[in-house]
PQR file of N, CA, C, O and H, with PARSE charges and radii, in Angstrom:
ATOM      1  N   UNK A   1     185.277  19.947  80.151 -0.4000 1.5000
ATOM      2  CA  UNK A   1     185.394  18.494  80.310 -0.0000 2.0000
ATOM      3  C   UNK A   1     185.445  17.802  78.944  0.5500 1.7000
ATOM      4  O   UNK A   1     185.123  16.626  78.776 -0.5500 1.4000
ATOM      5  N   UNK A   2     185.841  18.561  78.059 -0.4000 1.5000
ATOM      6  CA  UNK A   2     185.826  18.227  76.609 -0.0000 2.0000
ATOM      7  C   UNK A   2     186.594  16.727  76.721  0.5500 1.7000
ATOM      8  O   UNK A   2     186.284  15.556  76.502 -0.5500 1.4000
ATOM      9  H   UNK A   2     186.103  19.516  78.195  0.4000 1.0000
ATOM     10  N   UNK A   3     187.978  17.587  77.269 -0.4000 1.5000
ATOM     11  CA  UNK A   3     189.219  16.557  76.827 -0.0000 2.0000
ATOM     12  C   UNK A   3     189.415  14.826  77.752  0.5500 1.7000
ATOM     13  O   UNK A   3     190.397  14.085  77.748 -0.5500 1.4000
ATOM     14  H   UNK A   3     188.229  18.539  77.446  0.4000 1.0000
ATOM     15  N   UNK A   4     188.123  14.651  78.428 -0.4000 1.5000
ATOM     16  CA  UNK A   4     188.326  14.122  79.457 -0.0000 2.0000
ATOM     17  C   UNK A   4     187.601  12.852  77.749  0.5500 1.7000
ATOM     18  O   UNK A   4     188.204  11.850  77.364 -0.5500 1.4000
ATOM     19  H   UNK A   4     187.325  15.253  78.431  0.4000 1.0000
ATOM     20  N   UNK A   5     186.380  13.340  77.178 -0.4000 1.5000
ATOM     21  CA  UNK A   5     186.308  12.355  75.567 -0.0000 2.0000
ATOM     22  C   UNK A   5     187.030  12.282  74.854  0.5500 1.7000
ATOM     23  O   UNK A   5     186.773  11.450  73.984 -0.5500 1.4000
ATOM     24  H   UNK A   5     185.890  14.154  77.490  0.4000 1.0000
ATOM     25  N   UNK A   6     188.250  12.976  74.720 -0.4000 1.5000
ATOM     26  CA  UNK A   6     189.567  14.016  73.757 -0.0000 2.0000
ATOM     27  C   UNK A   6     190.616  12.708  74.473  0.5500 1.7000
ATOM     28  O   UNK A   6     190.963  11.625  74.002 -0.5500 1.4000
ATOM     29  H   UNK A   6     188.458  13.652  75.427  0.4000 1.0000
ATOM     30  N   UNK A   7     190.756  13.023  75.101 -0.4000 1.5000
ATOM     31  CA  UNK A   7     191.844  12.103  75.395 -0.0000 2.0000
ATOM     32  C   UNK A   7     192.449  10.847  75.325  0.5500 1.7000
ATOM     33  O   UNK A   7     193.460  10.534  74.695 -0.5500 1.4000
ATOM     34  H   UNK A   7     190.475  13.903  75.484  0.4000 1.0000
ATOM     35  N   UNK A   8     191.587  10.018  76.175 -0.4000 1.5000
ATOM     36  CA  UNK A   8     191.309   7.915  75.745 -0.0000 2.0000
ATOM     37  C   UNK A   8     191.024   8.104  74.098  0.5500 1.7000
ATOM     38  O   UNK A   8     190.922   6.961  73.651 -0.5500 1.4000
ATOM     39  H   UNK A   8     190.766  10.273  76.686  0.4000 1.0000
ATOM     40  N   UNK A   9     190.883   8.925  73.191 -0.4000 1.5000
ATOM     41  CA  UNK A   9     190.847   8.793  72.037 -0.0000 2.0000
ATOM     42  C   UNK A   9     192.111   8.796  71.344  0.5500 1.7000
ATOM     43  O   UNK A   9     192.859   7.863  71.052 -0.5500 1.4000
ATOM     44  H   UNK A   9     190.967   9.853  73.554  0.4000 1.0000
ATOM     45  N   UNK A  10     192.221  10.400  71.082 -0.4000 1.5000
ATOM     46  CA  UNK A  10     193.082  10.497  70.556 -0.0000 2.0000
ATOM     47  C   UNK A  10     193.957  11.989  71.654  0.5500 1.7000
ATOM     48  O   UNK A  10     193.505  13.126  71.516 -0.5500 1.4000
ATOM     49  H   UNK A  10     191.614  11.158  71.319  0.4000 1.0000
ATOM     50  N   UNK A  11     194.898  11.793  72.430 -0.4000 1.5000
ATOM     51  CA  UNK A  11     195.232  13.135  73.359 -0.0000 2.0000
ATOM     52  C   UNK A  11     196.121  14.032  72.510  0.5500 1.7000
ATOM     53  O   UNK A  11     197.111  13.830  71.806 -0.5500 1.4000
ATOM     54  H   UNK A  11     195.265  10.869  72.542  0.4000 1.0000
ATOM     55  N   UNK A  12     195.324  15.208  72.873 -0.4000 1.5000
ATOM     56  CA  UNK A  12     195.719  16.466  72.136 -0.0000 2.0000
ATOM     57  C   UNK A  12     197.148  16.974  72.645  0.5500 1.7000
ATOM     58  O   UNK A  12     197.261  16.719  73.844 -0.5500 1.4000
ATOM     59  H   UNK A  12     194.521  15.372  73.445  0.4000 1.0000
ATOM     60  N   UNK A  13     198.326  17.643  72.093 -0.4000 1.5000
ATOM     61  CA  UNK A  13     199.219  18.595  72.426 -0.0000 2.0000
ATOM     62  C   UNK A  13     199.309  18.444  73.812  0.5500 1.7000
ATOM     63  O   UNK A  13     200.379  18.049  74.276 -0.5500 1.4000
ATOM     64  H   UNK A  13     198.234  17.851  71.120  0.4000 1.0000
ATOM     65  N   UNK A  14     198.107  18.760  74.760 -0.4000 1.5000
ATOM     66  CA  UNK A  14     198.732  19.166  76.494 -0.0000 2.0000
ATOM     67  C   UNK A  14     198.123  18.271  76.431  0.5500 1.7000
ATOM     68  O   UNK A  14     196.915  18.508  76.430 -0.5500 1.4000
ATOM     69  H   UNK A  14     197.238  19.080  74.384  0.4000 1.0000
ATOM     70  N   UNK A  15     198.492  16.913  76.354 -0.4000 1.5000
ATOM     71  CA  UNK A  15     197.673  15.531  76.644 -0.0000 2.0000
ATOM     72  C   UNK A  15     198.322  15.623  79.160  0.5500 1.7000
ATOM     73  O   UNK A  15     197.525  15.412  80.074 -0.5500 1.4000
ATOM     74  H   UNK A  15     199.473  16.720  76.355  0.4000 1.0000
ATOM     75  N   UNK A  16     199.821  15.973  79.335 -0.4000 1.5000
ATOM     76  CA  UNK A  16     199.722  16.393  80.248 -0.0000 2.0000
ATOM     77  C   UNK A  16     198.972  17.371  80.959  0.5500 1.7000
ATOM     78  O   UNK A  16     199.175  17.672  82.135 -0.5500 1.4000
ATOM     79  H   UNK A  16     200.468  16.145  78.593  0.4000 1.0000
ATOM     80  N   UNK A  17     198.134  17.840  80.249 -0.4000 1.5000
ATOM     81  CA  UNK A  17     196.676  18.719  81.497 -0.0000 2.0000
ATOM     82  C   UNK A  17     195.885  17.654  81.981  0.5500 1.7000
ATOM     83  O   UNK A  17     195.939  17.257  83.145 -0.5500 1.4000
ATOM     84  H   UNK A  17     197.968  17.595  79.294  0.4000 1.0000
ATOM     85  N   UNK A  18     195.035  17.111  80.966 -0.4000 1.5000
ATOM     86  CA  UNK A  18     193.902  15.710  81.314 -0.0000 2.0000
ATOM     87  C   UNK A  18     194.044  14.773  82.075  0.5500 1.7000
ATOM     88  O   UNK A  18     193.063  14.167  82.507 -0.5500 1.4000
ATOM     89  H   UNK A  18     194.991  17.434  80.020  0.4000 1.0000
ATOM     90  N   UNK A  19     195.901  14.293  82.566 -0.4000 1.5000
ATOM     91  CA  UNK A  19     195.867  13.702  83.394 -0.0000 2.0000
ATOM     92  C   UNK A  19     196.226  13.821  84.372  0.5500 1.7000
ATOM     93  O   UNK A  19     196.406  12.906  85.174 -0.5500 1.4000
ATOM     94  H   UNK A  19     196.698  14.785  82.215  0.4000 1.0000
ATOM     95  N   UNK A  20     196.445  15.125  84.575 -0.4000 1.5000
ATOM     96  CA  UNK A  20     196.680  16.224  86.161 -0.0000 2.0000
ATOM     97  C   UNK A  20     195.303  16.704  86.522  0.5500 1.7000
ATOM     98  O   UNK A  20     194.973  16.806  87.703 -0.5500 1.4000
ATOM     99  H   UNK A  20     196.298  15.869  83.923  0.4000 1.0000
ATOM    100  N   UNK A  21     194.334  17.060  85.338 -0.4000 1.5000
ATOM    101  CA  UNK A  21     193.169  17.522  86.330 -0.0000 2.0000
ATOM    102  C   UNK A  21     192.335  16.452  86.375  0.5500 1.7000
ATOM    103  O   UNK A  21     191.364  16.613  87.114 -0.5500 1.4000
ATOM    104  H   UNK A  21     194.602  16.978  84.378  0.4000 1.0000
ATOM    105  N   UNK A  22     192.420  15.312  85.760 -0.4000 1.5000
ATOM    106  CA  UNK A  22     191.305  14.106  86.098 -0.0000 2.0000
ATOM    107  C   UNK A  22     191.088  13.522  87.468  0.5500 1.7000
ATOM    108  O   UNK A  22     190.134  12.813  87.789 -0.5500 1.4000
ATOM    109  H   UNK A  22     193.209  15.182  85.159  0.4000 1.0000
ATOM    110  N   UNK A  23     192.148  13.925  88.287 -0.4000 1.5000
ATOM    111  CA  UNK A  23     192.390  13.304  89.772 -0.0000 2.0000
ATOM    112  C   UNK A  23     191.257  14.492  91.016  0.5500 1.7000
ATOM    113  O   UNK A  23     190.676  14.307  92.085 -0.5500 1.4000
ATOM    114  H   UNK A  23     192.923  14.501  88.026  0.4000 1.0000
ATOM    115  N   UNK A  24     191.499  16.009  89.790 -0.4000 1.5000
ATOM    116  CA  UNK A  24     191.143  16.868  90.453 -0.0000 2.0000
ATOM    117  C   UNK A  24     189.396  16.718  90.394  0.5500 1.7000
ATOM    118  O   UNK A  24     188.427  16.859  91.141 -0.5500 1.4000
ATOM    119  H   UNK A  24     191.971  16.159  88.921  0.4000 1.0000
ATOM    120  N   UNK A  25     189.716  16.328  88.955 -0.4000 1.5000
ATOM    121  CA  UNK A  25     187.377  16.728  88.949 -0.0000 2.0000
ATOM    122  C   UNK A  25     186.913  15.386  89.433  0.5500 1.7000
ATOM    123  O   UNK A  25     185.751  15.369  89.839 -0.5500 1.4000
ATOM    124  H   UNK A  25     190.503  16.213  88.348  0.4000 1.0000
ATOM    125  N   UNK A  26     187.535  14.332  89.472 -0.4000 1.5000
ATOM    126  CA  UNK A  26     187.187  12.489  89.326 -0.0000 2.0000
ATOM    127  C   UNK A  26     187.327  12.692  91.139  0.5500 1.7000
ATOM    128  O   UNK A  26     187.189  11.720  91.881 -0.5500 1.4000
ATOM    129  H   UNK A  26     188.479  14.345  89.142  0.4000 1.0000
TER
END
């Protein structure tokens, strides 16, 4: 759940993972 702080910051390379699995863990 790193990237879930990783992301609204600054989104890494697969910035498309974080907002495919956020629907899944949220």
């Amino acid at each position: 759940m790193t990237y879930l702080s990783t992301f609204p910051l600054s989104p890494p390379n697969n910035q498309i993972l974080p907002y495919v699995k956020l629907p899944e863990y949220a």
